[in-house]
GUZAZA-983479 format. One record per residue (C-alpha): residue in one letter; x, y, z. Coordinates in nm, 2 decimals, padded with zeros to 4 digits. Example, Ala and Ser with C-alpha at 12.3 -4.5 7.8 and 13.67 -1.06 7.14 Angstrom:
REM GUZAZA-983479
<a, <01.23, -00.45, 00.78>>,
<s, <01.37, -00.11, 00.71>>,
END
This chain:
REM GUZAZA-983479
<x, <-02.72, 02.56, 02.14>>,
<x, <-03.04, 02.34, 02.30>>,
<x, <-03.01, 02.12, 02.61>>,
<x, <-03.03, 01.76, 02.36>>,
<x, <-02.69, 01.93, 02.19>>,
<x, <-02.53, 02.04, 02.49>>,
<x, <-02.52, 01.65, 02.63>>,
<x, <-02.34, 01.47, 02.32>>,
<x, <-02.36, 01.14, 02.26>>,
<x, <-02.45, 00.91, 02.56>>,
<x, <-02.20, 00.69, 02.46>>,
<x, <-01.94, 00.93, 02.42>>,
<x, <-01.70, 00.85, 02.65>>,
<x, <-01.68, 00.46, 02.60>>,
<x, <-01.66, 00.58, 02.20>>,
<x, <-01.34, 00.81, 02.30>>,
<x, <-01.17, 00.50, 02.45>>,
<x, <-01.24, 00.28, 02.12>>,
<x, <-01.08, 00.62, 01.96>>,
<x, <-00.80, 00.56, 02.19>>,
<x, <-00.71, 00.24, 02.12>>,
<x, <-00.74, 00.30, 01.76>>,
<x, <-00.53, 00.55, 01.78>>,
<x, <-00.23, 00.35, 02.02>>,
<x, <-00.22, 00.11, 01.78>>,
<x, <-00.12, 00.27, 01.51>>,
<x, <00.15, 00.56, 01.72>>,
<x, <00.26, 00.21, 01.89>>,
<x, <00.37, 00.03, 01.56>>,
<x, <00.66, 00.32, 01.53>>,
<x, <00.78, 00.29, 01.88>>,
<x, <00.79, -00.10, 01.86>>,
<x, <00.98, -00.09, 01.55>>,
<x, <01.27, 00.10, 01.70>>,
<x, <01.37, -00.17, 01.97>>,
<x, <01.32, -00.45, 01.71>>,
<x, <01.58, -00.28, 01.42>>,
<x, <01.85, -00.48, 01.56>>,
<x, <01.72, -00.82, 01.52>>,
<x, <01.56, -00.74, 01.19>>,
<x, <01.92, -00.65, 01.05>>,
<x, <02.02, -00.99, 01.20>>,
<x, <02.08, -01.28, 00.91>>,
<x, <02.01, -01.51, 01.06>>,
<x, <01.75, -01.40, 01.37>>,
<x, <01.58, -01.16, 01.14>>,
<x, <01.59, -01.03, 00.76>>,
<x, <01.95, -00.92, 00.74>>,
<x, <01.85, -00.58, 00.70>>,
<x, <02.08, -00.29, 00.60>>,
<x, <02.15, 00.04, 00.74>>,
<x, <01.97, 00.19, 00.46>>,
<x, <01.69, -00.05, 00.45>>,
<x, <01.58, 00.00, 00.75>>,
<x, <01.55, 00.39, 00.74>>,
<x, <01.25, 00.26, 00.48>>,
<x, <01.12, 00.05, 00.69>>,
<x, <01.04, 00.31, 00.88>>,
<x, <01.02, 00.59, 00.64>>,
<x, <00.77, 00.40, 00.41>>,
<x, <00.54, 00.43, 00.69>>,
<x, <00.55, 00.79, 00.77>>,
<x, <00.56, 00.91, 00.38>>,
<x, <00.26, 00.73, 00.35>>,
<x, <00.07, 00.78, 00.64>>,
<x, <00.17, 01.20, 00.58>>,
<x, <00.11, 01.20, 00.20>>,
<x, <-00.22, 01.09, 00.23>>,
<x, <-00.40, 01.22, 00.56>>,
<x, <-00.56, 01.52, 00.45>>,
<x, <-00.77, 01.33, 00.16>>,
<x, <-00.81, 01.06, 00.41>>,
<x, <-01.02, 01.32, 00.63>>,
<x, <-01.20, 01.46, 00.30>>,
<x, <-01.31, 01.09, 00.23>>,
<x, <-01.46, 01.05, 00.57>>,
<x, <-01.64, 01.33, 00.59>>,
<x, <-01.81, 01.21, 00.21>>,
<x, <-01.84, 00.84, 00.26>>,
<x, <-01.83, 00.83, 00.65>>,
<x, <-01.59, 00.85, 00.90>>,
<x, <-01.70, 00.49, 01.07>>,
<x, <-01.67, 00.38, 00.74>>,
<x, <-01.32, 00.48, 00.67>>,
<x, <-01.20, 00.41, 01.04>>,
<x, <-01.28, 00.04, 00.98>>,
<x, <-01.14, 00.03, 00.65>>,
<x, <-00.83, 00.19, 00.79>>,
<x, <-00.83, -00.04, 01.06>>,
<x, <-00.88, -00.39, 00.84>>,
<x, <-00.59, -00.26, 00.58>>,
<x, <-00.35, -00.19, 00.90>>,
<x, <-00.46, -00.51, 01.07>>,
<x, <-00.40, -00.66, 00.70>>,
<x, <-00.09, -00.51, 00.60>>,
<x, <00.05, -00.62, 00.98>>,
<x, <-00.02, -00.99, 00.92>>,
<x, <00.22, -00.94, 00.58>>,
<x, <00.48, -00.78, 00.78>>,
<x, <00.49, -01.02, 01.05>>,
<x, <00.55, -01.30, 00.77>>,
<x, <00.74, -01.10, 00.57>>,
<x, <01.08, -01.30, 00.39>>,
<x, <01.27, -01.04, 00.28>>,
<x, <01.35, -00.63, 00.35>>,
<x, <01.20, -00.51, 00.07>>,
<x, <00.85, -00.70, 00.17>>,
<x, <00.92, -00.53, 00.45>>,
<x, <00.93, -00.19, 00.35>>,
<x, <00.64, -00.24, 00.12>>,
<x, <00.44, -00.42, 00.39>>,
<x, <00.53, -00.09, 00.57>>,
<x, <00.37, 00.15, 00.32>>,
<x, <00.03, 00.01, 00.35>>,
<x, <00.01, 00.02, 00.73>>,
<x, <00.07, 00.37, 00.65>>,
<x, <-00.18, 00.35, 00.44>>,
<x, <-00.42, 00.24, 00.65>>,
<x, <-00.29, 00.47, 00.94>>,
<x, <-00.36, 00.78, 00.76>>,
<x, <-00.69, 00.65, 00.75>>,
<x, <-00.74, 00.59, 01.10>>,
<x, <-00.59, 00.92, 01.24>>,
<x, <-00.81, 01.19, 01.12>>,
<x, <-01.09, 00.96, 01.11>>,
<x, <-01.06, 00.92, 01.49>>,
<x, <-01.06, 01.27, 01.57>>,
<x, <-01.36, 01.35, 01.32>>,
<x, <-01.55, 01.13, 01.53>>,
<x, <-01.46, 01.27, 01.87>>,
<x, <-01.55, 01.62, 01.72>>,
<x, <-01.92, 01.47, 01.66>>,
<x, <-02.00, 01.28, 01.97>>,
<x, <-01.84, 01.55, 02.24>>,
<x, <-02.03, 01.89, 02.29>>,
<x, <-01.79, 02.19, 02.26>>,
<x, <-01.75, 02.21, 02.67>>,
<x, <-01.62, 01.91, 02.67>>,
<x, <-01.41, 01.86, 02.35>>,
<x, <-01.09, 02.04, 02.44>>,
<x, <-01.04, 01.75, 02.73>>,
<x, <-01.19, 01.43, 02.54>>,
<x, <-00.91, 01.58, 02.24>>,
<x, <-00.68, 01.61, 02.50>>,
<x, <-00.70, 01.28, 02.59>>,
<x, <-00.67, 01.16, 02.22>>,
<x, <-00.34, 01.32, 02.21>>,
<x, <-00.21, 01.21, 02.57>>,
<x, <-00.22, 00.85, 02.42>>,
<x, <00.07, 00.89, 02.17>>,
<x, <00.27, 00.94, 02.50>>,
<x, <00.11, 00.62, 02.64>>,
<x, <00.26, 00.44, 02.30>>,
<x, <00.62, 00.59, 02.38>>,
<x, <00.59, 00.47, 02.76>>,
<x, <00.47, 00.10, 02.64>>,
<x, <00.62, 00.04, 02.30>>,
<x, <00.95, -00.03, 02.36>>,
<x, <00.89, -00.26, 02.69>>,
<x, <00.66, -00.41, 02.47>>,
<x, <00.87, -00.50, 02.21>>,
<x, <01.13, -00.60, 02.42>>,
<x, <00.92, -00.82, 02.56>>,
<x, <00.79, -01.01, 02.22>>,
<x, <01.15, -01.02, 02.14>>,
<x, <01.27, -01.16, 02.42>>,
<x, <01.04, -01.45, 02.40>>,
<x, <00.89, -01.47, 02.00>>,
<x, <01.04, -01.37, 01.69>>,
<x, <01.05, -01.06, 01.52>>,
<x, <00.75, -01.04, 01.33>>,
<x, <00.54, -01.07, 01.65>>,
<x, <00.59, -00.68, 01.71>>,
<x, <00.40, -00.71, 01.38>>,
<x, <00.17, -00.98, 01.47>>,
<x, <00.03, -00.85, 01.81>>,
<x, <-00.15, -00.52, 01.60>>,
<x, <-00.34, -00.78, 01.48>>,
<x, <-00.60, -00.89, 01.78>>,
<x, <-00.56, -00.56, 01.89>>,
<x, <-00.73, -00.42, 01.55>>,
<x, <-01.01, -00.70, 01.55>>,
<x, <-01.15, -00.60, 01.94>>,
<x, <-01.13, -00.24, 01.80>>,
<x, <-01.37, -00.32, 01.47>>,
<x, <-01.57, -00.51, 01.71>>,
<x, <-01.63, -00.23, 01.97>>,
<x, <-01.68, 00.01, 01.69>>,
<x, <-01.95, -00.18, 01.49>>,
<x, <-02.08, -00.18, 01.85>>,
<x, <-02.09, 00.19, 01.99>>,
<x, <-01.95, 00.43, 01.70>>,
<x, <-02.24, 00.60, 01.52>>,
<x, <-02.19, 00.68, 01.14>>,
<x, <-02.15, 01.05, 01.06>>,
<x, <-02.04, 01.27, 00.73>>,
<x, <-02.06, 01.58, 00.61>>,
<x, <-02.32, 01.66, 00.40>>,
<x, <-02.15, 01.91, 00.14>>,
<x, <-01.79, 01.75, 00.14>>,
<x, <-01.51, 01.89, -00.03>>,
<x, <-01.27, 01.73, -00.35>>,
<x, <-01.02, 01.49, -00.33>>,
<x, <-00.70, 01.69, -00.39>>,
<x, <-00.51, 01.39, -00.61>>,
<x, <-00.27, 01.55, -00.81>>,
<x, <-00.14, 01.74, -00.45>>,
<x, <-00.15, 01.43, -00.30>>,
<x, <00.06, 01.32, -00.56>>,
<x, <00.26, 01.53, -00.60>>,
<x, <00.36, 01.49, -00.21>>,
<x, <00.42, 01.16, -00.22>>,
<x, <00.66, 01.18, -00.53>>,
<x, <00.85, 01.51, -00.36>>,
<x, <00.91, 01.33, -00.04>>,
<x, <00.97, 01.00, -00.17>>,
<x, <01.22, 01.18, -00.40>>,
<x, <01.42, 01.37, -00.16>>,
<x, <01.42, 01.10, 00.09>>,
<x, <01.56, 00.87, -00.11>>,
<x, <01.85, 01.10, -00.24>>,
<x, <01.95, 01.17, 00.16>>,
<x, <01.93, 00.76, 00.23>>,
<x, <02.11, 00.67, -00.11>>,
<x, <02.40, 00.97, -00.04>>,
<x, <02.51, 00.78, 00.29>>,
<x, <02.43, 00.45, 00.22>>,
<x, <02.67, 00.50, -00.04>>,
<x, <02.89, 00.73, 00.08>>,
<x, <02.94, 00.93, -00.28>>,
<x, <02.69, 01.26, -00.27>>,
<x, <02.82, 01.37, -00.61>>,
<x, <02.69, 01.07, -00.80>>,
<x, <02.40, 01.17, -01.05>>,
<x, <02.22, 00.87, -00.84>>,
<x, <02.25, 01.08, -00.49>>,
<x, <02.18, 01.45, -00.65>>,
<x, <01.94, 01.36, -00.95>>,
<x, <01.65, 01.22, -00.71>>,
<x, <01.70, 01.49, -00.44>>,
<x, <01.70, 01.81, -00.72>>,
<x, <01.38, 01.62, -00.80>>,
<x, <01.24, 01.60, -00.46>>,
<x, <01.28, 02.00, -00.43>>,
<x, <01.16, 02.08, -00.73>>,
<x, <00.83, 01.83, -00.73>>,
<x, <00.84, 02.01, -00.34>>,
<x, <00.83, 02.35, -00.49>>,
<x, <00.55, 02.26, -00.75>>,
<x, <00.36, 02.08, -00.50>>,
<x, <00.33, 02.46, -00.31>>,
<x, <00.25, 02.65, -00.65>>,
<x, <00.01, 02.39, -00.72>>,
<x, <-00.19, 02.42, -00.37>>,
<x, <-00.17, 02.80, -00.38>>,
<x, <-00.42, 02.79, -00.69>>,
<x, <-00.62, 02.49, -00.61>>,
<x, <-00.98, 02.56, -00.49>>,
<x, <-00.96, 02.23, -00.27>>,
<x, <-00.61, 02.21, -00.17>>,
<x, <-00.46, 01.87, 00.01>>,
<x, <-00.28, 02.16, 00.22>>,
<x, <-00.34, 02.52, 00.26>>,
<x, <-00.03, 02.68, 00.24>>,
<x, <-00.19, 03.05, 00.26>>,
<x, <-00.21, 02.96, 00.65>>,
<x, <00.18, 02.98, 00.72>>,
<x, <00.14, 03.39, 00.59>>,
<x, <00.06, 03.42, 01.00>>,
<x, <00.40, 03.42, 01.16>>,
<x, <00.25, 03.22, 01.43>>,
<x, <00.13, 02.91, 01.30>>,
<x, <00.47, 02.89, 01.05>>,
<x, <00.69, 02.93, 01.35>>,
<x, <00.47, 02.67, 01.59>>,
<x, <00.43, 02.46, 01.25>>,
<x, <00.83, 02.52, 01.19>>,
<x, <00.95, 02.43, 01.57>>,
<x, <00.75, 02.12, 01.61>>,
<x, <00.87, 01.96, 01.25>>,
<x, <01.25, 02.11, 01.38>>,
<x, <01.24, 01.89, 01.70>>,
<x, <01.11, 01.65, 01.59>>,
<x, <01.39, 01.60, 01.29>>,
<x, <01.63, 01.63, 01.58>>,
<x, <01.44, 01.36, 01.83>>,
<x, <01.35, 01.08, 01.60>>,
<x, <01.69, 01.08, 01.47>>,
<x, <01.86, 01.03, 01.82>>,
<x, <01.61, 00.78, 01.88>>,
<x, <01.73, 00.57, 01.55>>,
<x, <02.10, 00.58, 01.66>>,
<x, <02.05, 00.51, 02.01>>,
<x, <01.85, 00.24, 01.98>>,
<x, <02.20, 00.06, 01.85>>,
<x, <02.45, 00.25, 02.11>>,
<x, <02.20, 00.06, 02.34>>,
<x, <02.18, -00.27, 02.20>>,
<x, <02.53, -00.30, 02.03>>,
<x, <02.78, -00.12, 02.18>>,
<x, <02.62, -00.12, 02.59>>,
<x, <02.51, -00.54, 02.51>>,
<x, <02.17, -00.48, 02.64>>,
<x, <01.82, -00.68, 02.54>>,
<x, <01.58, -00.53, 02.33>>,
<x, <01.33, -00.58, 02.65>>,
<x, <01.60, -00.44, 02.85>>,
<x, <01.62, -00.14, 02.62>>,
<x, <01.27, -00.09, 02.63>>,
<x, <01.32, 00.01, 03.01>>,
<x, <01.63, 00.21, 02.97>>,
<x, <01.38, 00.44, 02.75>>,
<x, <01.11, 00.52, 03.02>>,
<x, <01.25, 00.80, 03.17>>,
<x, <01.16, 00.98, 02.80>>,
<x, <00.86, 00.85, 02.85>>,
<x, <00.76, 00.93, 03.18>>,
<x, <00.87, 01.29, 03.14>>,
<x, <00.66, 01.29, 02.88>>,
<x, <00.33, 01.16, 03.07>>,
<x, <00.42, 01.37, 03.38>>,
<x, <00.53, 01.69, 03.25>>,
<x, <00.31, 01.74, 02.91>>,
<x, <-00.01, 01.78, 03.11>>,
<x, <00.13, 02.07, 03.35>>,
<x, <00.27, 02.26, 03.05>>,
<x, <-00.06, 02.44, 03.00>>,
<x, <00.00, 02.57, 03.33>>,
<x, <00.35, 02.70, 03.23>>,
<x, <00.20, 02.88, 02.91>>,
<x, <-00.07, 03.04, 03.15>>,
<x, <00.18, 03.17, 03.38>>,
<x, <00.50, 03.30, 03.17>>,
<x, <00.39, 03.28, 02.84>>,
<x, <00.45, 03.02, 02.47>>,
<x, <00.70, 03.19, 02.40>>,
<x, <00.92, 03.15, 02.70>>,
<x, <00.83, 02.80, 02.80>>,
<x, <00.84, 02.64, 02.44>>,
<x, <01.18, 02.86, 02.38>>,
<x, <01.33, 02.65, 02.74>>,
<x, <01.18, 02.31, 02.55>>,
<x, <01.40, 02.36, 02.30>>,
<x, <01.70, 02.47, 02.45>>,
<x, <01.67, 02.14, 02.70>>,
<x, <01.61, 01.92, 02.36>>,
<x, <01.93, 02.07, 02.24>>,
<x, <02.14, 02.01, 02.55>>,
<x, <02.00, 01.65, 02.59>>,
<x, <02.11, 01.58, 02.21>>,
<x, <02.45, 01.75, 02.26>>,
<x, <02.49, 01.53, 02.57>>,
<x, <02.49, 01.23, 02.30>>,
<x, <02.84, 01.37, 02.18>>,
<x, <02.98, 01.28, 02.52>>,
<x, <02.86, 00.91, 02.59>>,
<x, <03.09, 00.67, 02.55>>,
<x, <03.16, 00.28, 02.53>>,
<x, <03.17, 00.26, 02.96>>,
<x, <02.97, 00.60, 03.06>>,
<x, <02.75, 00.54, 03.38>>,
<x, <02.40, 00.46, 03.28>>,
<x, <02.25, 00.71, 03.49>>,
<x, <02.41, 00.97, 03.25>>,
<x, <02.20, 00.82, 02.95>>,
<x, <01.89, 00.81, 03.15>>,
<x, <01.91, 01.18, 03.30>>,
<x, <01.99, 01.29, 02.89>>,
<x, <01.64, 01.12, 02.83>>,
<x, <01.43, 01.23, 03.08>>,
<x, <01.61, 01.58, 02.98>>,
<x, <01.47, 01.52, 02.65>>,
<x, <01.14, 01.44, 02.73>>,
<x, <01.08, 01.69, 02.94>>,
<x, <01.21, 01.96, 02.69>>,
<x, <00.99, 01.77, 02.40>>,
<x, <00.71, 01.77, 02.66>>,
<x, <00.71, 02.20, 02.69>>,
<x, <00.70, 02.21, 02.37>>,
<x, <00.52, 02.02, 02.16>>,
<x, <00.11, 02.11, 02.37>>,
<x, <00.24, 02.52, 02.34>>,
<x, <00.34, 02.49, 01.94>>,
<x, <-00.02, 02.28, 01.88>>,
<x, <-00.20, 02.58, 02.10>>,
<x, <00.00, 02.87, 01.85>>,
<x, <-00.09, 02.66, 01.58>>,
<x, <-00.48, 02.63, 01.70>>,
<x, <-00.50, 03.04, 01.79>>,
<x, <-00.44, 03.11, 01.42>>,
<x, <-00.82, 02.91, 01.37>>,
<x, <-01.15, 02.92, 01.50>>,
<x, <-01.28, 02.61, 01.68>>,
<x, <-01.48, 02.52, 01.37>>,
<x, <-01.14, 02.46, 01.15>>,
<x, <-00.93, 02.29, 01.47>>,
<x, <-00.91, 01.94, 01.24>>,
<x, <-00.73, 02.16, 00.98>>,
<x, <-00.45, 02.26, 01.23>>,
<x, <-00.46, 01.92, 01.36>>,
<x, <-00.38, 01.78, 01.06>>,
<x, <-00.07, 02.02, 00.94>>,
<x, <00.06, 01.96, 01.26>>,
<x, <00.05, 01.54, 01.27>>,
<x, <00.20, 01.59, 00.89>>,
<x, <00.48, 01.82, 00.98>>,
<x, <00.55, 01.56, 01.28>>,
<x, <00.57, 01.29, 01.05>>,
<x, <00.78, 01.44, 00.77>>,
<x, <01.02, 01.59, 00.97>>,
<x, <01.08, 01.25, 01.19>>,
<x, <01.13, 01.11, 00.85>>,
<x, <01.40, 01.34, 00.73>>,
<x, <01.55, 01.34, 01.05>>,
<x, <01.58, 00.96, 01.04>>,
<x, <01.70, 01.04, 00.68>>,
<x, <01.96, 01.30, 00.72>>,
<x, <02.12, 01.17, 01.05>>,
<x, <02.07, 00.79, 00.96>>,
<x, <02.33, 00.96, 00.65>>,
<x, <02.54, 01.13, 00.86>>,
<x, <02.61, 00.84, 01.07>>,
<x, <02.63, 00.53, 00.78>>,
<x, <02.92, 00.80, 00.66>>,
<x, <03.08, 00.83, 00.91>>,
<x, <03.08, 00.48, 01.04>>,
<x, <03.23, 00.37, 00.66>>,
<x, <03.46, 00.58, 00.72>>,
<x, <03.65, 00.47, 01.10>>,
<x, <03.56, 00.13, 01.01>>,
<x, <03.70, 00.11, 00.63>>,
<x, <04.02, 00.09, 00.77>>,
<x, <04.03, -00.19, 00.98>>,
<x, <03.82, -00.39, 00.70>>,
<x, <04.13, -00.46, 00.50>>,
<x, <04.21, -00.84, 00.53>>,
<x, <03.85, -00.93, 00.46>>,
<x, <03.72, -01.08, 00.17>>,
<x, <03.59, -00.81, -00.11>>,
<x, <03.22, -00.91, -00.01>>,
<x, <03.25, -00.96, 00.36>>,
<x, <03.42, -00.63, 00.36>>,
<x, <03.14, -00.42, 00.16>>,
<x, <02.89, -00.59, 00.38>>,
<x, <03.10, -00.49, 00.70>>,
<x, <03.11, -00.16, 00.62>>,
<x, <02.74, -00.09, 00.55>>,
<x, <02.64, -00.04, 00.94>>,
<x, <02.77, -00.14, 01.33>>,
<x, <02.49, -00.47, 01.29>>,
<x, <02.67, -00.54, 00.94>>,
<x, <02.99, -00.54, 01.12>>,
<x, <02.91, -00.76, 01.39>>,
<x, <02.73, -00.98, 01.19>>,
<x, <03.05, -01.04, 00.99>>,
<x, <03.24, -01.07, 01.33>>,
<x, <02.99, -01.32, 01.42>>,
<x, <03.03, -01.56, 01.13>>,
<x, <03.46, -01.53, 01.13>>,
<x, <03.41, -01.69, 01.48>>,
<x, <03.71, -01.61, 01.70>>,
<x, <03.89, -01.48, 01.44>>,
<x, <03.59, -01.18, 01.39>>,
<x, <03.63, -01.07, 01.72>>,
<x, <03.92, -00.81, 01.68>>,
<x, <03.64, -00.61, 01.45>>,
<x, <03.42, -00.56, 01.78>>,
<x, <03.64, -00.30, 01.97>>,
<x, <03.67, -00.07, 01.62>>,
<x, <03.34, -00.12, 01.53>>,
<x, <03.19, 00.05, 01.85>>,
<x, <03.46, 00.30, 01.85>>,
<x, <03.39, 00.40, 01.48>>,
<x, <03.00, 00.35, 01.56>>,
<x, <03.04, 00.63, 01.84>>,
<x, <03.21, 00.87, 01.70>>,
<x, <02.93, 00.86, 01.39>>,
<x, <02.66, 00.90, 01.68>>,
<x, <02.85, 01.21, 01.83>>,
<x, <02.87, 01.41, 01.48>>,
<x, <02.52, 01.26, 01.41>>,
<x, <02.42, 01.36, 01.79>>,
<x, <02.59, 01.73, 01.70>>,
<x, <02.36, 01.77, 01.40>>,
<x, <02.05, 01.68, 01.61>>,
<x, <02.14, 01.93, 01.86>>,
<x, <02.22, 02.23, 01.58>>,
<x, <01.86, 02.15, 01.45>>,
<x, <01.74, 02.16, 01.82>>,
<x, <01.88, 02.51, 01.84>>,
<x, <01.76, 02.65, 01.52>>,
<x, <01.43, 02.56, 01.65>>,
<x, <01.48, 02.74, 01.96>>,
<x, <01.57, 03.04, 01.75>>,
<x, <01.28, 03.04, 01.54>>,
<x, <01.04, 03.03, 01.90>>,
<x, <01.21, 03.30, 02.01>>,
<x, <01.14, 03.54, 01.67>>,
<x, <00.84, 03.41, 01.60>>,
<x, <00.62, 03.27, 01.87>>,
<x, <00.45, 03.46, 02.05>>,
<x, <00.43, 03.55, 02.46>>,
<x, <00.07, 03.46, 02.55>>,
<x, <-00.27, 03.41, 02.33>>,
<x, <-00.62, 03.37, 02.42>>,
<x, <-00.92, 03.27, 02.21>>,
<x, <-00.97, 03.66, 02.13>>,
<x, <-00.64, 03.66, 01.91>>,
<x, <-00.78, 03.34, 01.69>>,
<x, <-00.86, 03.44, 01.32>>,
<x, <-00.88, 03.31, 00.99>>,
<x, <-00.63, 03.38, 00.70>>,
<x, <-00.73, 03.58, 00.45>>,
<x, <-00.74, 03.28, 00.21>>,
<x, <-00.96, 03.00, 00.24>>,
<x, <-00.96, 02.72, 00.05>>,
<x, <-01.30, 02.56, -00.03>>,
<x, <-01.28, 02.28, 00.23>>,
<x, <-01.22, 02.52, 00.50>>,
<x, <-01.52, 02.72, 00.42>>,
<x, <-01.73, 02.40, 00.41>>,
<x, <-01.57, 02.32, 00.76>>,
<x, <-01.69, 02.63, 00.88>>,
<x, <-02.08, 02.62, 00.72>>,
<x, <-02.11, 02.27, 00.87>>,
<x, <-01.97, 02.35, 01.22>>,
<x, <-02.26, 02.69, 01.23>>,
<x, <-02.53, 02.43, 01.13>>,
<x, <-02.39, 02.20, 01.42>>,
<x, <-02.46, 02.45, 01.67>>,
END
């Protein structure tokens, strides 16, 4: 490597902060959306959205944005990734003007699936060009801080949120993605330079496909089974045999494609399946909680969205604080031991859930978050490292990429599964007391705790015997829901402690024995770099 390759781009570091905020705005959008699900499933103050509906509003995003990120990466690297960053950008920027505006739930949702389109072209592209302005030396730490700014999302999201909510309406969490997006086109037309690889690989479109339809599928059987409440209707188990079985294709297909949207031969090293297999684990346990606490917080404590923004930032600060030093952990004792204690305090924060109740101290719920964050925070940087030992630098966006996917999916099945177990759960404490409503008012009341105080809220003082059983059934759905979250937490655990291994350096890094056609254009085009 010469002296002119060895100082990257002069602009480099100003370009890693236009990364940045490319990348913030599009983690941020999840974040915001949490605090805001309460007003959105308000009737009157928002779209009246159910239970069930707004599992989609969030899942539409992540199916999306996880379906399609590896051909998202292939098309930058044959049309440009500039080119696709700002096209990402303008359809997220786009698609959160319609979902500010939106008039119903199901404009929504589908407002939702084209940020994620335009997310999953924003995320690869904005590492693809970190890769190419950063000489090796300094890559690991510009990456590094690429990745610390999903935790600087968590910190600000919900504050922010609370914030717009407190004073605007609910499509301004929308709304405020927009400026944001335009000064990020503007200081990337300024100071990004166009780059692409010269031999790119093909656009895997029937595994694409084939992903979208399998998740789609089994998501929607999970989210129609407790919406519904009847898991033996051909409605509930036709779409999720489908799912499994378009699932199960989808991996036959891949294993004989010569450009694969997703390698699968790479989880044959014990090591990146178990990293790969604890990260998707935790977070199916964490984004879970996260969707039922955000209405323990709001509907049964009484607290603002703004004010439940702040009661979340001691998840977030454990994050910031404790994800940096856990580098230092590994060095010391080893992945195996520190991401195996990550899990264990995940599972012990989630299982704290079971014991909150309508009048427990706040302290309690703020020590079970920081818990969690910290746990989440020794675990998530040793997991990416097992997954990055299994590949030589030149393929790091291919781990990378599995890794943001199995993030994504697995937060969407855990809002899934759990949003399920507690819509069942809640229909059933609440059914009982719905007796002497209408047949309408009653069906409506059952759907979710915002449903039911909704209904309480238009009976006037007649509607406010429904508010002390409606919190009581709504908690003891978030403690079996809670429960679930922290059996996953533990399985996770388990599999770190077969699996992962003690320590790793560089030396131990190797590539499968299959490659798949991209990988080995990766790898040409990283030798020529250098």
């Amino acid at each position: 490597m010469d002296a002119a390759e060895n100082s990257g781009h002069p602009r480099r570091w100003l370009i890693l902060g236009v990364m940045v905020v490319s990348l913030l705005v599009v983690v941020l959008d999840n974040t915001v959306l949490n605090v805001a699900m309460k007003v959105i499933a308000d009737p009157k103050a928002g779209l009246g959205a159910s239970q069930s509906q707004l599992e989609w509003a969030i899942n539409a995003y992540t199916l999306v944005f996880a379906g399609l990120l590896f051909s998202f990466g292939i098309l930058g690297d044959r049309h440009g990734r500039r080119r696709i960053l700002i096209a990402g950008l303008v359809v997220f920027g786009l698609a959160s003007l319609v979902s500010a505006y939106a008039t119903s739930p199901g404009a929504l949702i589908a407002a939702r699936a084209l940020m994620g389109l335009g997310g999953a072209a924003v995320m690869p592209a904005t590492l693809s060009i970190i890769s190419n302005v950063f000489d090796p030396r300094e890559r690991a730490r510009a990456i590094g801080i690429w990745g610390g700014s999903v935790g600087l999302a968590i910190a600000i999201g919900p504050i922010l949120g609370g914030f717009l909510l407190e004073h605007f309406w609910w499509g301004s969490v929308f709304l405020i993605n927009v400026p944001i997006v335009a000064i990020g086109l503007i200081a990337i037309v300024a100071l990004v330079p166009e780059s692409r690889n010269p031999n790119p690989g093909k656009i895997d479109i029937v595994g694409v496909l084939l992903s979208i339809a399998g998740l789609v599928a089994l998501v929607y059987g999970v989210v129609h089974g407790g919406d519904h409440g009847d898991w033996g209707s051909p409605t509930v188990w036709g779409p999720l045999a489908a799912g499994v079985l378009i699932l199960t294709g989808f991996v036959a297909y891949e294993r004989r494609s010569s450009h694969p949207a997703l390698d699968v031969t790479l989880f044959r090293d014990p090591r990146f399946s178990a990293a790969v297999g604890a990260t998707g684990l935790m977070f199916f346990a964490a984004m879970g909680t996260f969707f039922f606490s955000v209405f323990y917080i709001q509907n049964v404590r009484g607290f603002s969205p703004l004010e439940a923004g702040l009661l979340m930032l001691p998840f977030a600060a454990a994050q910031v604080v404790f994800a940096p030093l856990s580098s230092r952990l590994v060095a010391q004792r080893g992945a195996k031991l520190v991401c195996t204690v990550g899990m264990v305090l995940v599972a012990f924060s989630l299982a704290g859930f079971t014991q909150l109740g309508a009048d427990t101290p706040l302290w309690v719920l703020e020590v079970l978050f920081f818990v969690q964050g910290v746990g989440m925070a020794n675990v998530t940087p040793p997991a990416t490292e097992a997954i990055m030992s299994v590949l030589p630098r030149e393929r790091a966006g291919v781990g990378s990429a599995i890794g943001n996917t199995v993030r994504q999916v697995g937060g969407a099945l855990g809002v899934a599964v759990l949003g399920s177990v507690l819509a069942s759960v809640y229909r059933g404490q609440i059914t009982p007391h719905l007796t002497g409503l209408p047949d309408a008012a009653r069906a409506t009341a059952a759907e979710s705790l915002p449903a039911t105080d909704g209904v309480a809220a238009a009976m006037g003082p007649a509607g406010q015997s429904l508010i002390e059983p409606a919190n009581q059934a709504f908690l003891s759905a978030m403690h079996a829901a809670a429960a679930g979250s922290a059996i996953v937490a533990v399985l996770g655990a388990a599999v770190v402690l077969r699996w992962l291994p003690g320590r790793y350096t560089a030396q131990h890094r190797q590539v499968p024995a299959q490659r798949s056609a991209p990988d080995r254009v990766a790898e040409t085009v990283g030798s020529r770099r250098e």
